[in-house]
N, C-alpha and C positions, 0 to 999 in steps of 0.2 A: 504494500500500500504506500511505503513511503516511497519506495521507486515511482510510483505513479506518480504523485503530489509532486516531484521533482519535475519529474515529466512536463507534466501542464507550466507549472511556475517557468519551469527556464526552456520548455522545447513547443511553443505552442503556436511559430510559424507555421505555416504550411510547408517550407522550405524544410527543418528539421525532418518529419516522420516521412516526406515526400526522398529528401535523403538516405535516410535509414533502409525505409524499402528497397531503394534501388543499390545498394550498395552492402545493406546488412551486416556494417561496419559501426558499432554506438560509437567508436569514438568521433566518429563526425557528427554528431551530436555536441563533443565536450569543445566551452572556449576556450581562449587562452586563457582567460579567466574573467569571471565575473562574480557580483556580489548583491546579494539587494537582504535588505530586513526583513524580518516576518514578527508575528505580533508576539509582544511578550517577551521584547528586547533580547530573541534571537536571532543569528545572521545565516545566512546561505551564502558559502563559499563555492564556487563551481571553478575547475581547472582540465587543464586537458588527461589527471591522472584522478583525479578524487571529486567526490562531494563531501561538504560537514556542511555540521548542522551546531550549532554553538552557540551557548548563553552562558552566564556565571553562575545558573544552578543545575547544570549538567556537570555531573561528574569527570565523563570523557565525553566529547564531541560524537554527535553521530555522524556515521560516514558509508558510503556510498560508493559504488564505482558507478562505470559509464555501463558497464554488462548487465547492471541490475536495472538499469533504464530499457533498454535495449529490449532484454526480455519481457519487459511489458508491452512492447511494441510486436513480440513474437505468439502473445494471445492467441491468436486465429480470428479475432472479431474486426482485424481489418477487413473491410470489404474492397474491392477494385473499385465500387463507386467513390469509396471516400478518396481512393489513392489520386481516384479522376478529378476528384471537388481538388487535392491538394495541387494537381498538375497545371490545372485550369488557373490556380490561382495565380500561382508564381509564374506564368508564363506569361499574364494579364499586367505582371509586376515587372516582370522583367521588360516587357514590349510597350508599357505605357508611353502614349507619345511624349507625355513634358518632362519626363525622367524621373527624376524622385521626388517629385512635385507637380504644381499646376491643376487645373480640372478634372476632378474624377479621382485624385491620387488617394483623399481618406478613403473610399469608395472601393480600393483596391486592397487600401492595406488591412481594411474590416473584412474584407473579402479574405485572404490570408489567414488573418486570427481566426475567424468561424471554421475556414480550412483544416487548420492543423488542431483549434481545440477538439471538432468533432471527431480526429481521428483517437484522441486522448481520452474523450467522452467513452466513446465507443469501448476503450479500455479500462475501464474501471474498477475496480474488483467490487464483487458484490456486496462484501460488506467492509465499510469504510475502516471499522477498527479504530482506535484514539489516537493512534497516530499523526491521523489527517487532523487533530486539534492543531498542530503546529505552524498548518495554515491556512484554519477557519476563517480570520477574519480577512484574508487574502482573499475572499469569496471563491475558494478551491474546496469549500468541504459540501457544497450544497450540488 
């Protein structure tokens, strides 16, 4: 469950799972690094070797690799249509006329996030577990 949580939080382009599939490699999934807060003044550290997960009332950090992301993407509940929503998307993104901007551009890149979250939707484990409290208020537990 907390692979997934991850999942959605840092991989919920269209680009990401649209990668994944065609490649079946998570570590093209991981960045160089990234970081952002979750509620309850803990952090999400993302690198191209690890996930944690760390506040000052964790004992040890929790931690993660890119395989246990990866494997949530290995479910079987992708369908071809989603991988189609995700192809459609970034190809919309990549071909826009004004480039990374101009007319239509929010219109593409909400296109993308509905892309890649439904593929992560679609992924969910049936039962959330409390896990997912880590990033309820993130609006990832609903």
């Amino acid at each position: 469950m907390l692979a997934w949580a991850i999942g959605v939080t840092a991989c919920s382009h269209a680009i990401d799972p649209l990668t994944y599939w065609r490649t079946r490699d998570p570590r093209r999934l991981a960045p160089e690094y990234a970081g952002q807060t979750l509620p309850a003044g803990r952090m999400l550290r993302l690198d191209r070797t690890r996930i944690e997960i760390s506040d000052g009332n964790l004992h040890r950090p929790l931690r993660l690799n890119w395989t246990d992301v990866g494997a949530v993407l290995d479910n079987g509940r992708i369908t071809n249509d989603l991988i189609h929503q995700c192809e459609e998307a970034v190809t919309a993104w990549r071909d826009h006329p004004g480039g990374f901007r101009g007319a239509g551009w929010t219109d593409v890149v909400d296109a993308c996030s509905r892309a890649g979250q439904a593929v992560w939707a679609a992924c969910r484990p049936a039962d959330p577990g409390e896990q997912l409290d880590l990033f309820a208020s993130i609006g990832i537990g609903s």
